[in-house]
C-alpha positions as CSV (number, residue, x, y, z in Angstrom):
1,X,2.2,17.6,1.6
2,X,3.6,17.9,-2.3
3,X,1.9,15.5,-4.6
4,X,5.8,14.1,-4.6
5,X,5.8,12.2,-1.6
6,X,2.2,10.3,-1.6
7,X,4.8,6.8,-1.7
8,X,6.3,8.0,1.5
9,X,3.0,9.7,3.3
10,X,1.6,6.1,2.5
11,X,4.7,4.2,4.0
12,X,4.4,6.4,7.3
13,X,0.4,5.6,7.2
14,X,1.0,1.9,7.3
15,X,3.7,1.9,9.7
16,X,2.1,4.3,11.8
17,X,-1.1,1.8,11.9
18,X,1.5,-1.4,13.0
19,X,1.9,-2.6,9.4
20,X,5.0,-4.3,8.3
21,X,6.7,-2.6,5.6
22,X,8.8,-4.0,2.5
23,X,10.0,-2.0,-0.5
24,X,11.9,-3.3,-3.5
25,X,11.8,-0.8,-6.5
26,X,8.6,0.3,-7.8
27,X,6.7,-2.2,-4.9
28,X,5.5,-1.7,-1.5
29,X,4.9,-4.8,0.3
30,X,2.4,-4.4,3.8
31,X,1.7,-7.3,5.9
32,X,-0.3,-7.9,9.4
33,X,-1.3,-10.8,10.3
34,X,-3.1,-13.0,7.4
35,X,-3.8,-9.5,5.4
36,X,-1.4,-8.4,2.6
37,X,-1.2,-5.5,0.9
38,X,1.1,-4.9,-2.3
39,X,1.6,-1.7,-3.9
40,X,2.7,-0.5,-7.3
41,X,4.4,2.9,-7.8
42,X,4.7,5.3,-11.0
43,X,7.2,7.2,-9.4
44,X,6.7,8.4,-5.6
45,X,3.5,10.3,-6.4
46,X,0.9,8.2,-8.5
47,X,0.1,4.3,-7.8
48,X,0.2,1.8,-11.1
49,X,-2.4,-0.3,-8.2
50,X,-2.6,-2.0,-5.6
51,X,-4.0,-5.7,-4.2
52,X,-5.4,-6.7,-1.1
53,X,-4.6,-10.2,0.2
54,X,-6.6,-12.1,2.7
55,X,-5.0,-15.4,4.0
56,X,-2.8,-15.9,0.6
57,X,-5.9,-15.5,-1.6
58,X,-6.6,-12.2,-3.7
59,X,-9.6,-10.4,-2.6
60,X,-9.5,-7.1,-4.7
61,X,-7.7,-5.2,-6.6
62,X,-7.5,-0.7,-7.1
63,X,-5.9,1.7,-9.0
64,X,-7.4,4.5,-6.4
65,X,-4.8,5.6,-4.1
66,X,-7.5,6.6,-1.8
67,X,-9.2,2.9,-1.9
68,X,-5.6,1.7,-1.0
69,X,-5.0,3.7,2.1
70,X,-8.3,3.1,3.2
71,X,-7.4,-0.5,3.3
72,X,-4.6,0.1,5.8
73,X,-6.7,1.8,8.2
74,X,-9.2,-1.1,8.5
């Protein structure tokens, strides 16, 4: 898959995995139960970073597409 569409490989990840899935702009908003996730685009192929909520509260932050998607798969 082209470096292009790592925005929409991430999107099909998530949903794939029973996330609920937002986008507005440059922002992809995940949700499952009390776990967030909120995601920052340059474009469709390179994150700006992303956040991982638990219950409301901020627990990390990444800039590492990889950390990201391994985040949805937990």
């Amino acid at each position: 898959m082209p470096d292009t569409d790592e925005r929409q490989a991430v999107s099909a990840l998530a949903e794939g995995l029973g996330w609920n899935h937002r986008s507005a702009d440059r922002n992809d908003y995940f949700d499952k139960g009390v776990v967030r996730i909120h995601v920052v685009w340059r474009g469709d192929a390179a994150i700006s970073g992303g956040t991982l909520y638990h219950d409301d509260l901020l627990t990390t932050y990444s800039r590492d597409l990889a950390t990201v998607q391994g985040w949805l798969k937990r």
